[in-house]
N, C-alpha and C positions, 0 to 999 in steps of 0.2 A: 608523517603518519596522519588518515586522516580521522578527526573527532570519533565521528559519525560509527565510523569500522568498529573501534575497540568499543563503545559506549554501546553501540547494537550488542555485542553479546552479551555485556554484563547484562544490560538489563533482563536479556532473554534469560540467561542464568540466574538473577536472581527472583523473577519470575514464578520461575519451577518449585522453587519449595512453599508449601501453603501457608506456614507460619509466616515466613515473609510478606506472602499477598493479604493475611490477616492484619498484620502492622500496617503495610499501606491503606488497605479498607480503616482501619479504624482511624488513622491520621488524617484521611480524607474530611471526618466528621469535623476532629475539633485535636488543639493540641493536650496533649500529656504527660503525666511524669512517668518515669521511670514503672513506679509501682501500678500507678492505673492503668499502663499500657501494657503491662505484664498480664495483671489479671482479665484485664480486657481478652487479650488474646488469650489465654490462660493454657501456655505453653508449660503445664507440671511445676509450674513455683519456682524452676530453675533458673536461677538469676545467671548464672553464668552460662548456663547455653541460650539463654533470652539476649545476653551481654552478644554472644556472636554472631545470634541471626542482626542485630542491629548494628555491628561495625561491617558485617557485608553488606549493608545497607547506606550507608556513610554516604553515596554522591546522592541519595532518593531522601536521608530521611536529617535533621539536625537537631540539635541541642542549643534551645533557645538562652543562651548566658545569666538573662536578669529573672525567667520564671521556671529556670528549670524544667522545662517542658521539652518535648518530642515533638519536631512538628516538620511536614513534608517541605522541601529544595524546591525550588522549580523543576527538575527533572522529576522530581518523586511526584509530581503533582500531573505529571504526564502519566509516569506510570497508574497512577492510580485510574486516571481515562484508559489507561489498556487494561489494567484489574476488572473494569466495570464493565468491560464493551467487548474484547475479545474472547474467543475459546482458546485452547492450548491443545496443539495438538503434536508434541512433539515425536519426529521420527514417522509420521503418517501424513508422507506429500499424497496420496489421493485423498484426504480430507481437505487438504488445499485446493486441490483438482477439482472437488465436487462441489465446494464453497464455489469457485469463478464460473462456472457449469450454471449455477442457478443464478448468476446475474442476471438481472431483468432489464431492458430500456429503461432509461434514464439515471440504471447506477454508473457509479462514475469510481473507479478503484484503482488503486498502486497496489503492485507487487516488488517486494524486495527478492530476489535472489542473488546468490552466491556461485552459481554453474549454471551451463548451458543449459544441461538438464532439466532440471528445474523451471527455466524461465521456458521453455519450451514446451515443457507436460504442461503447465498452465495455461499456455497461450492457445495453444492447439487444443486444449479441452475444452476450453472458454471456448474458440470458434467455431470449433463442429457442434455445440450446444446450440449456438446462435444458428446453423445453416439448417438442424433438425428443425428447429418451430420455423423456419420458412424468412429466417432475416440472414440478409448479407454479411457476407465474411470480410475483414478488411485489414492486411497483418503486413505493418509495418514495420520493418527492419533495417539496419546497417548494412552497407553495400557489401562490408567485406563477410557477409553473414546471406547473402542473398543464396549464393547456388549452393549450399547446405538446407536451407529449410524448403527449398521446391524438392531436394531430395528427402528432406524429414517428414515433410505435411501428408504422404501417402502413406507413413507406417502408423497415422494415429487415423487412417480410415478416411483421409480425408483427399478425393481421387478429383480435380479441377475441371478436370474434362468432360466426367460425366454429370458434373453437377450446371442447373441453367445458367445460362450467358448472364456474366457478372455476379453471380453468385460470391466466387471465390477472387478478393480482387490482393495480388502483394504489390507493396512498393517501397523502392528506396527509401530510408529516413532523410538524407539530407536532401534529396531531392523534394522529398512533400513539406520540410521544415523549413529548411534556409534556402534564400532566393538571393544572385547577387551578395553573397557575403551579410543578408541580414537576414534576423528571426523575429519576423513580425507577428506577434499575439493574433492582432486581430482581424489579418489578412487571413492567415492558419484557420482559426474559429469561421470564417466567413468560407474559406474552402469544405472545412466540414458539415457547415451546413448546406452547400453546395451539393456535395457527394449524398447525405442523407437521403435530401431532396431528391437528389436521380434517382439513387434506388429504390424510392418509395415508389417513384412514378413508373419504374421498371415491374412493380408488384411485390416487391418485398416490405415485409411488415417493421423492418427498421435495420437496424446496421449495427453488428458486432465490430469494436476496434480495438485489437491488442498492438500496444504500438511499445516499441524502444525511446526512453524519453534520454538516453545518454548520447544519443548524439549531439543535441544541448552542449552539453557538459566537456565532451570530447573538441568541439569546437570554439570554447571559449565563451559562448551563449548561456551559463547560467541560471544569472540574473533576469534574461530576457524568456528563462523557461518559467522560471516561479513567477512573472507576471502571469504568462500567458496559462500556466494551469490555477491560477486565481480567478482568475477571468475566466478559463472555460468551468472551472466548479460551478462558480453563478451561471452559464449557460445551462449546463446540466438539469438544473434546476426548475430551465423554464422550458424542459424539454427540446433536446437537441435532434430527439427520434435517434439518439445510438445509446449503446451500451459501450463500454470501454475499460481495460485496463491498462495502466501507463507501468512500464516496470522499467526498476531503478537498480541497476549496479550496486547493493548496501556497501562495497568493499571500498567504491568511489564516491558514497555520499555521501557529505559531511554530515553533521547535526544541525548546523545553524540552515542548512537547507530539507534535511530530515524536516523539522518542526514545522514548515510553509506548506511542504509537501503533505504533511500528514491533515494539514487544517483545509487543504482545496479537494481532500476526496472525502465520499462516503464510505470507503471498503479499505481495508486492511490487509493483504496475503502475502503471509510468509510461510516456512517450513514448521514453522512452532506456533506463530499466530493467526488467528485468524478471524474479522468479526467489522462491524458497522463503528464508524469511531465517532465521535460525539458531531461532528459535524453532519453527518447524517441524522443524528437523531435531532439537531437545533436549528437547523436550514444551513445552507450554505453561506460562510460568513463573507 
C-alpha cells in the first residue's frame, strides 16, 4: 500500500473541521499545554471533545514527554503550510477548474487527481484558457490515453483545426520524456525551452503545458522525475515563457515523493485544495 494514498486523505479529512485547522494555526506559533491550547482555540471548555479533535490529530500534532506541551510532527508542520496557503473547496471541481484557468506564465503547478475525469476538466480548462489570451496549447499525455483525448478535447470547445497552425500541439509522454531507456532532466528542460522559443517566434505570447508526470513513475524513472521537476522549478523562476501543470496519480504517489513534489511547484490543485504553497511565496528553493 502506498504512504502517500491513505495519508492524502486523512489529512484532507482532517483538514475540514475548523477546530482542527485552529489547533494547527495555533501550534504553528509556539508549543502548548493541554489547557492553553484549549482556551486558545476556545472550543466551549469541553475537555473531552478538545481530547478528540486531538487524538484525530495524532500523526499532525504530539505530546512533548518532558514539558508537557502540544507541539506540531513533521507532517503537522506541512499541514499547517496547507492551513495558511490553501482554500478548501470541497465537492466544487470547477473552483479547481477556475483556479488552473487563471494560471499566468511563469506559474508552475501540480495537480493531484484521483479519475480521469478530473485530471481532464483541469487540463483542458487550463488549455483553452491559455489558447483564449493568444498562447500555445501543449497537452502531454500516455500513449495508451492518446486517441481518447483527441476525442475528449472537442467537448470542452476546444476544435484543433480551426484554431492557427501549432496553436494546439498533443504528444506522447514517453516519447517527449524518455529517449533510449533514459530520462534526462536537463535534455527535457532544454527541449522545453526549445519549443517555447518556437512558438514565441510563431507569434504566440507563451505556452500553456498540461503534461502527465506518471510516466516517470510508471517506468521506473522516479527518482530521475524529482530531480528534473527541481530543476525545472528554478527554471520557472527565471522565466521559461510557459505556464504548466504537471498532474500526479495521488493513488500512486507516495509521500516521501509527495514532499519533493510539493516544494518544486508554486500551485496546488486538487478536488478539496486549492492555493499557492509556500514555495511560491519564498522563491523557488
Amino acid at each position: 500500500m502506498h504512504e502517500h494514498s491513505s495519508w492524502d486523505h486523512r489529512i484532507h479529512r482532517a483538514m475540514m473541521h475548523p477546530v482542527n485547522r485552529k489547533i494547527i494555526e495555533c501550534l504553528d506559533d509556539e508549543s502548548l499545554s493541554f489547557t492553553e491550547l484549549l482556551n486558545r482555540v476556545g472550543d466551549d471548555g469541553n475537555h473531552g471533545k478538545f481530547g478528540y479533535h486531538l487524538r484525530a490529530l495524532r500523526e499532525f500534532v504530539k505530546l512533548e514527554p518532558k514539558t508537557k506541551k502540544y507541539c506540531l510532527t513533521d507532517r503537522g508542520k506541512l499541514m499547517a503550510e496547507a492551513v495558511r496557503c490553501f482554500y478548501h473547496v470541497p465537492s466544487r471541481e470547477d473552483a479547481s477548474a477556475r483556479y488552473a484557468e487563471n494560471l499566468k506564465i511563469r506559474d508552475h503547478a501540480f495537480a493531484l487527481y484521483d479519475n480521469e475525469d478530473f485530471r481532464r476538466k483541469i487540463a483542458l480548462s487550463f488549455l483553452k484558457a491559455g489558447l483564449s489570451r493568444g498562447e500555445a496549447a501543449v497537452y502531454v499525455v500516455s500513449e495508451d490515453k492518446l486517441d481518447s483525448e483527441i476525442r475528449e478535447i472537442q467537448k470542452y470547445g476546444i476544435d484543433p483545426d480551426s484554431l492557427p497552425k501549432e496553436a494546439f500541439t498533443i504528444i506522447p509522454a514517453y516519447e517527449w520524456y524518455i529517449k533510449k531507456g533514459r530520462a534526462e532532466g536537463k535534455t527535457i528542460i532544454t527541449n522545453w525551452q526549445m519549443l517555447s522559443q518556437e512558438k514565441k517566434k510563431t507569434g504566440f505570447a507563451g505556452v500553456h503545458v498540461a503534461t502527465d508526470a506518471m510516466v516517470f513513475f510508471n517506468n521506473g524513472k522516479s527518482e530521475e522525475l524529482l530531480r528534473y521537476e527541481e530543476s525545472l522549478g528554478k527554471q520557472f523562476a527565471l522565466d521559461l515563457g510557459a505556464c504548466a501543470i504537471c498532474f500526479y496519480d495521488k493513488n500512486l504517489l507516495e509521500e516521501r515523493h509527495f514532499l519533493r513534489v510539493f516544494k518544486s511547484h508554486g500551485h496546488l490543485i486538487t478536488k478539496d485544495m486549492i492555493g499557492k504553497t509556500p514555495a511560491w511565496k519564498e522563491g523557488v528553493p
